[in-house]
FITI-584105 format. One record per atom (N, C-alpha, C): y, z, x. Coordinates in steps of 0.05 Angstrom, whole numbers, plus 5000, padded with zeros to 4 digits. Layout:
! FITI-584105
YZX...
//
This chain:
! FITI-584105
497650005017500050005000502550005018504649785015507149855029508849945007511250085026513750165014514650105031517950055017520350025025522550275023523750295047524750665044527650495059529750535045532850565045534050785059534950805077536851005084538550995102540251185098542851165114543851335149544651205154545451345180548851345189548751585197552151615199552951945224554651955224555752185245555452225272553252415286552952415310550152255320548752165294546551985297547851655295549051605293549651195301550151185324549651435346549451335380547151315389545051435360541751395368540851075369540750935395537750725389536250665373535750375362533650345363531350405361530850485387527750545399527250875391529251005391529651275398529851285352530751145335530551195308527151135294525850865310522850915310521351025320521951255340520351465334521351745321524351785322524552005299523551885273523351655261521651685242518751695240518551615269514951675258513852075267515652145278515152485273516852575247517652475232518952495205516252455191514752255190513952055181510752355174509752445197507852575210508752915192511653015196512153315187511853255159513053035147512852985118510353035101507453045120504853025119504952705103506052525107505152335097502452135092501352015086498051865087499051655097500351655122501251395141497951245140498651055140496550835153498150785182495150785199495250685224493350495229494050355256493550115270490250125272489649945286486950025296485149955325484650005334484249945365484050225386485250175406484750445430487750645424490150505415492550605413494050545391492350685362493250625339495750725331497850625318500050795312501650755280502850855269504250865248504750525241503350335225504550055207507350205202509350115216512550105204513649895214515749845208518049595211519949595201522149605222525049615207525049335203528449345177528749065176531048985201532649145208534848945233536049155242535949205262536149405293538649435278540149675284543249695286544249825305546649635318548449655342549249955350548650055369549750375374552450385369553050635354556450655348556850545310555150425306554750265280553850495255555750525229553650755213554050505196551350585178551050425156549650555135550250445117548850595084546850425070546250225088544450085075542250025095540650185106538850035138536150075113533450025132530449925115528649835133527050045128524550035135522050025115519349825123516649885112515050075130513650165109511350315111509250285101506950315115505250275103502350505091502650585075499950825072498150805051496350995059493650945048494151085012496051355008496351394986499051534981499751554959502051664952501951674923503851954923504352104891506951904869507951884883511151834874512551724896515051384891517651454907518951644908519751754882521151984891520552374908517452324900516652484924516852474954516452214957516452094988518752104994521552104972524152084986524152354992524252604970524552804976523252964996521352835005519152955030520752895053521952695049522452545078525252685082525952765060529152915073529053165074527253285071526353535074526553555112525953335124524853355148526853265165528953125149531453005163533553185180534352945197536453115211539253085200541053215203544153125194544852905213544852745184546452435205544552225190542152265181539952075173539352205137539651955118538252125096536751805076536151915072533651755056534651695026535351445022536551344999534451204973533151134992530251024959528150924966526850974950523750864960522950654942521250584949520250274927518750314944516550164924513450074926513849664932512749554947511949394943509649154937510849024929507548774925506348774948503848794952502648654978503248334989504148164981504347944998507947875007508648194992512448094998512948135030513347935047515447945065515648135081515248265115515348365113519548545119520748805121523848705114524148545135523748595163524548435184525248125179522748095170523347765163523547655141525447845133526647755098529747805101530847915116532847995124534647655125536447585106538947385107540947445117542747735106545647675104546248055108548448165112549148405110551648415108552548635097555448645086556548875105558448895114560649095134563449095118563949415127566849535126568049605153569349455156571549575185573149705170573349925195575950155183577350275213580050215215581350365239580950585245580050735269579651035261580951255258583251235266586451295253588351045249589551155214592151065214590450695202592150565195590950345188591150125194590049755206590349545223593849525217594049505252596949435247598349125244597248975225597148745219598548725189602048535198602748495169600948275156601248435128600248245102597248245115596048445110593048345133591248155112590948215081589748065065590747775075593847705073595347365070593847305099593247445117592247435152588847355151587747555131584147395127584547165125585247065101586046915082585046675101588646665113588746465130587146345158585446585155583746685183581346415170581046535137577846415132577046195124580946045116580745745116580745675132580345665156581145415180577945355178578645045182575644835176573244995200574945095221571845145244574045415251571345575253572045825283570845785303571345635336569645595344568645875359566545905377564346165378562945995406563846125422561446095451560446285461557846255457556146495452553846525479553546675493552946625519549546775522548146705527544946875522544246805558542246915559540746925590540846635607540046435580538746135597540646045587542645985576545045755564547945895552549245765555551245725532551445545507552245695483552545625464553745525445555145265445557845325430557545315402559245455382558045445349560845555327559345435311562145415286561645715268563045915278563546255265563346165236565346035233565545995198562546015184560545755189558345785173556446005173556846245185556246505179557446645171559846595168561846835150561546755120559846925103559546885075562946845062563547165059565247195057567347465066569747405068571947555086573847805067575547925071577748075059578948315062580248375052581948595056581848815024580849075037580349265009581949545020584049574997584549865013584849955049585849735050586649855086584449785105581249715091579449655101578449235112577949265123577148895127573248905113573248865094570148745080569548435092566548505099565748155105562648095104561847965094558847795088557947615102555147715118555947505145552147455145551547275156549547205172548247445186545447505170544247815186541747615196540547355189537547235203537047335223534747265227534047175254535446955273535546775258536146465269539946555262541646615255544146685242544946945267544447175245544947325263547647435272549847415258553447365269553947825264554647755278556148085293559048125284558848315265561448355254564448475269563448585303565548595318566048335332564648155331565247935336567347645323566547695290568647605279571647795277571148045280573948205285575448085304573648065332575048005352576347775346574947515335576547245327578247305315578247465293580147415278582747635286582447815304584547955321586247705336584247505353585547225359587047105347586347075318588046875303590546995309591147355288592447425282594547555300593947505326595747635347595847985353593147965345593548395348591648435367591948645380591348755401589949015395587249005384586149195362583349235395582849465405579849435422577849585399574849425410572649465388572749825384573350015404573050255406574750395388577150265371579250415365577650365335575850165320575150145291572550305287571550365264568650435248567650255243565150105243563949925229561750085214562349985187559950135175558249855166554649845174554249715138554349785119554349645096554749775072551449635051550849405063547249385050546549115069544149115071542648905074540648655059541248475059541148285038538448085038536148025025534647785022535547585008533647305016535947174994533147004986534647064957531346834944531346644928533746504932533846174931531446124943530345834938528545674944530045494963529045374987530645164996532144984988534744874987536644764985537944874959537445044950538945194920540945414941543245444917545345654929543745944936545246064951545146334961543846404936541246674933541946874919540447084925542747294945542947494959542547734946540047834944539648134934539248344963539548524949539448774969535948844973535448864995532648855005530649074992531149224983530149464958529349294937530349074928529648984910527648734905527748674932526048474935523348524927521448334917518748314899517348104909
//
């Protein structure tokens, strides 16, 4: 049986890793007395999988992991088990059951949504909304993107879903794939370019706010649900 378990991370835990959040959950996973299913071979370990690493420094309210176990009472037991065991900074937002042949989140993972927020005081950018705006019509952003073996050059725009300005905050919908993939201090930085401000990545919050599947069929429009819901 898999589940899908939602939860959030924020405070003095978004400087935790990675590597270092899969295994506080799998001794979470273990105190909870859960009926983890494990591997099988000489060095069996906990079936889990997040759906998309998040950047140190990064809190988000929407991260996701599967699990996989042999039995269970209730989602809502399993949530309340699992925060029983939590640390401050990590809490466990929902559980769902899934179908056996859905996806696993890793590679269902489309799109994710971010809030930038200054961390005092608010972007010092006039008219910052009329400043997206103008940021998100220009036909190309170009993007040279540099990896181990090549350079890359690529058009920002066709990963920016969508852009804006909320309450003092910058909202944006971007490319979470595999193949996609676009970094929301990355379009900040462009669009600090456009707009002539002198903003460093250290001075904002990036929060996520959810992570998205999308279950259009090929060549049909977007349609981006939140990975909890996926079937």
């Amino acid at each position: 049986m898999k589940v899908r378990i939602k939860f959030a991370k924020y405070g003095a835990m978004k400087f935790i890793g990675h590597l270092d959040m899969m295994r506080f959950f799998q001794k979470a996973v273990r105190r909870a007395e859960i009926d983890v299913k494990y591997s099988e071979g000489f060095s069996p370990h906990q079936i889990m999988s997040f759906a998309a690493p998040l950047g140190v420094g990064i809190e988000s309210r929407g991260e996701y992991m599967d699990l996989e176990v042999l039995s269970m009472s209730a989602p809502e037991d399993m949530k309340d088990a699992l925060n029983r065991v939590m640390v401050e900074g990590v809490e466990v937002l929902a559980v769902n059951v899934l179908p056996d042949q859905t996806k696993n989140a890793m590679a269902s993972v489309a799109a994710a949504s971010y809030c930038l927020q200054m961390k005092e005081g608010g972007f010092p950018v006039d008219d910052l909304s009329g400043k997206i705006r103008q940021f998100y019509e220009q036909d190309h952003i170009p993007y040279t993107k540099e990896t181990k073996k090549s350079v890359i050059e690529l058009d920002l725009k066709q990963g920016i879903y969508e852009i804006g300005a909320q309450d003092g905050a910058i909202h944006m919908l971007v490319d979470a794939s595999s193949g996609g993939n676009i970094k929301p201090t990355v379009v900040f930085e462009k669009f600090c370019a456009f707009a002539g401000c002198d903003i460093s990545a250290s001075d904002i919050q990036v929060t996520r706010l959810e992570t998205y599947t999308n279950l259009a069929k090929e060549g049909e429009p977007r349609q981006l649900v939140p990975l909890l819901l996926q079937n």
